[in-house]
N, C-alpha and C positions, 0 to 999 in steps of 0.2 A: 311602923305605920308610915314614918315621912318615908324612908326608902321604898316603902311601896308605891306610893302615891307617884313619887321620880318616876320609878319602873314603869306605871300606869301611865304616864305621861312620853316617855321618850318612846313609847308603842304605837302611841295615839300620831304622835308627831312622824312618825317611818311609815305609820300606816296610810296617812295623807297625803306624801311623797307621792312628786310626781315620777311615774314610773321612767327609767333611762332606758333609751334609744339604742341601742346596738347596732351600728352602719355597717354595711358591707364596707368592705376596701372603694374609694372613689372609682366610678367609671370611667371609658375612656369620655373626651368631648363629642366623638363621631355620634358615640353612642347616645349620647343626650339629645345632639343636633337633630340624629333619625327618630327618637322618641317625639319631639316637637314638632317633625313632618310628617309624622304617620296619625298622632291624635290630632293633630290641628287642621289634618284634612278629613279626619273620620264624621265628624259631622256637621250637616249642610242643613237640617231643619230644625226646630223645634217650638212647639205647640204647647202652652204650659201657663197657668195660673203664677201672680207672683207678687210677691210683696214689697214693693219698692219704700225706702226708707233714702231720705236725702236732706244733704247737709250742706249748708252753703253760708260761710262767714259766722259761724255758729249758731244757724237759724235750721231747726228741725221740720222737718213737714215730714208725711209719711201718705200712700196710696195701695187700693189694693188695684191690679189692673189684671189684664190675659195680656198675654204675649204671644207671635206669630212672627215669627222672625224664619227667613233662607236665604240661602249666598246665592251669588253677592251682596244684592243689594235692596232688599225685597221686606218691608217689615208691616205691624199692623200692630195697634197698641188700642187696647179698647178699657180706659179708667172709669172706676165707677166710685162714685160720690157715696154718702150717708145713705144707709139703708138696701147698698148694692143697687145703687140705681144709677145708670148708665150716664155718666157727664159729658165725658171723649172720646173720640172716635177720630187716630191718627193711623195714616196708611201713606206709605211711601214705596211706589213699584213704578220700574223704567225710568225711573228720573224726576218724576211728577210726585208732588205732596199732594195728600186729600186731608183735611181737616172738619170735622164735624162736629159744634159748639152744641150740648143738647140741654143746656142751664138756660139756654134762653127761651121766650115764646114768640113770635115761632121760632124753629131752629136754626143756626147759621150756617155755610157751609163753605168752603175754600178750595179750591183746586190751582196749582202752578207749580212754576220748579221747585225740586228740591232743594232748595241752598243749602248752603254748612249752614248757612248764619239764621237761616228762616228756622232750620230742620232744630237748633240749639236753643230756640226761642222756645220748645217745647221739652224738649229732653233734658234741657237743663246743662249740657255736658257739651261743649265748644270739639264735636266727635264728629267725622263724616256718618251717615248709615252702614257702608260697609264697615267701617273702624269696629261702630261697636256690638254692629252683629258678630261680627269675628271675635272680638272681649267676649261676648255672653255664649260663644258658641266655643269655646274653650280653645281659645286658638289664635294666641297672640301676635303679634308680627315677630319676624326673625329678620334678623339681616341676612343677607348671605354677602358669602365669603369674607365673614370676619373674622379676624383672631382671635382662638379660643381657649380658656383655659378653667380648670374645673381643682376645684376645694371643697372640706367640710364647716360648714358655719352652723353654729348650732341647730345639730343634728337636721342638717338639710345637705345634701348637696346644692353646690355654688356653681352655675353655667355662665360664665363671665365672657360677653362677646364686645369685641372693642373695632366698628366699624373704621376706628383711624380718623373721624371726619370731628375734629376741634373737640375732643375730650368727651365726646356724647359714647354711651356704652348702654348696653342692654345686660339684667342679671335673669335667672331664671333657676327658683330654686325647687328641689326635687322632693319627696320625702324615701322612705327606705325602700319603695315601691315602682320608683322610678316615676310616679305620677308629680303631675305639674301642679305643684303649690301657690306658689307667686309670683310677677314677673315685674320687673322694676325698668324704666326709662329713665335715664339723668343724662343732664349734660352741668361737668364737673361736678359740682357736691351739690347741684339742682335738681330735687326728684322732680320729671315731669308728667308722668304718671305711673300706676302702678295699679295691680290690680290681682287679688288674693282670691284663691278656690278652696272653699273647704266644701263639708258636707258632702263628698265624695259618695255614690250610692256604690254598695258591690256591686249591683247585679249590672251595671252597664259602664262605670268608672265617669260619671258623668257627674261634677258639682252642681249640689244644689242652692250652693250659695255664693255669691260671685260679690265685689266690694271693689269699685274701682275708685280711683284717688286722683284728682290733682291738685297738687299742695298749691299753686303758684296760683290760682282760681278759686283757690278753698273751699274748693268743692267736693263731696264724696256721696257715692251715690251706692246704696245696700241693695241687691237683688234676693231674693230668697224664692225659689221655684219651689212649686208642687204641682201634680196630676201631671206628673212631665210626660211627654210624647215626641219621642226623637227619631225624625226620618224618616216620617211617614209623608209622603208627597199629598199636594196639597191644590185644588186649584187654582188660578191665577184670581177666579173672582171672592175668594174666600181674605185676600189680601187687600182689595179693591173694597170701597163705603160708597154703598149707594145710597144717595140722599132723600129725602122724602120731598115729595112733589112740591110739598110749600115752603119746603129751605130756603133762607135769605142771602143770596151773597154775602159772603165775611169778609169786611174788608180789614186787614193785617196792615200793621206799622212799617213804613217804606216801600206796599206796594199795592198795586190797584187790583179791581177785583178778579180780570182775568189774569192774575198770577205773576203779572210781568211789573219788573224793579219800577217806580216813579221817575 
């Protein structure tokens, strides 16, 4: 009976096992290089419900929002409060922020430049708007013409690019499919961001789950898409928040109400 029980036991244990990986032979770099300029420019829209979870100095918040994001530079973020009732209303198109506060009575409303610095007061993430339309749109920055070299690291291929400029390197790991998994920035043993795809759908190769990092800001911020809609054109005023007649000027910290710095 004890030998059985072992038996029943080291079954249970093999049966658990995570199953192993079988890589193809490493590809060449070329090859990895053209895989990250052909997906990275495949897509330019996306329209999609989404679960943002965000983490900052070990403080958890979470939102459900709609996303409208196109390249360049073109985004629309519409959060909704308790009960799916509509809080913000962020739109950033040609250079211009729109901001629309709808917690308050009557409602507030903003219009001016886009800053890094104004655009990260809301997003939470020190990101230009192209930056992280390109992160959510699967399509990390690449240097060009850097030195390249490719290994396996637990079962991933390893895209090792080394721009030469004071120890900063970019990594970009593959799975056995050649699809883009993760993509790592450091300069020396400093990760500066990074930023993980899983939830791969088949029927388009498009992550439905996206997780960008920066340790040095201790920030990370979880995307999780549904109802996704990719590249389907869009109008210009579908990006654009029109305010309702009795909006109140919102006036934002370091600048006045028509948009321009103090």
């Amino acid at each position: 009976m004890k030998h059985l029980a072992t038996l029943l036991l080291l079954l249970l244990i093999v049966g658990c096992a995570r199953p192993q990986i079988s890589l193809p032979p490493k590809p060449e770099a070329q090859l990895l290089l053209q895989r990250l300029a052909t997906e990275g420019a495949r897509w330019q829209q996306l329209d999609a419900a989404a679960k943002i979870g965000f983490v900052r100095a070990g403080k958890h918040m979470s939102t459900q929002q709609f996303l409208l994001l196109a390249r360049p530079d073109r985004l629309r973020v519409d959060v909704l409060a308790l009960f799916n009732q509509l809080a913000l209303q962020l739109s950033v198109v040609e250079g211009e922020l729109q901001i629309l506060l709808k917690t308050t009575n009557p409602v507030q409303f903003y219009h001016g430049p886009a800053s890094d610095e104004l655009l990260a007061r809301f997003t939470r993430l020190p990101l230009r708007a192209e930056q992280l339309i390109n992160l959510i749109l699967y399509a990390p920055p690449v240097s060009a013409g850097a030195s390249a070299r490719v290994e396996i690291v637990a079962e991933r291929y390893l895209l090792t690019l080394n721009p030469g400029d004071g120890g900063y390197r970019q990594q970009f790991f593959f799975d056995e499919r050649l699809r883009l998994r993760r993509a790592v920035y450091q300069r020396n043993a400093n990760i500066l961001l990074s930023v993980d795809y899983s939830k791969i759908a088949g029927k388009d190769n498009f992550p439905r789950r996206i997780q960008i990092k920066m340790p040095v800001q201790q920030t990370a911020v979880t995307i999780t898409l549904s109802d996704v809609i990719l590249n389907e054109p869009s109008a210009l005023s579908r990006f654009q928040i029109a305010p309702p007649v009795n909006a109140v000027p919102l006036k934002l910290p370091g600048f006045n109400i028509g948009g321009g710095e103090r």
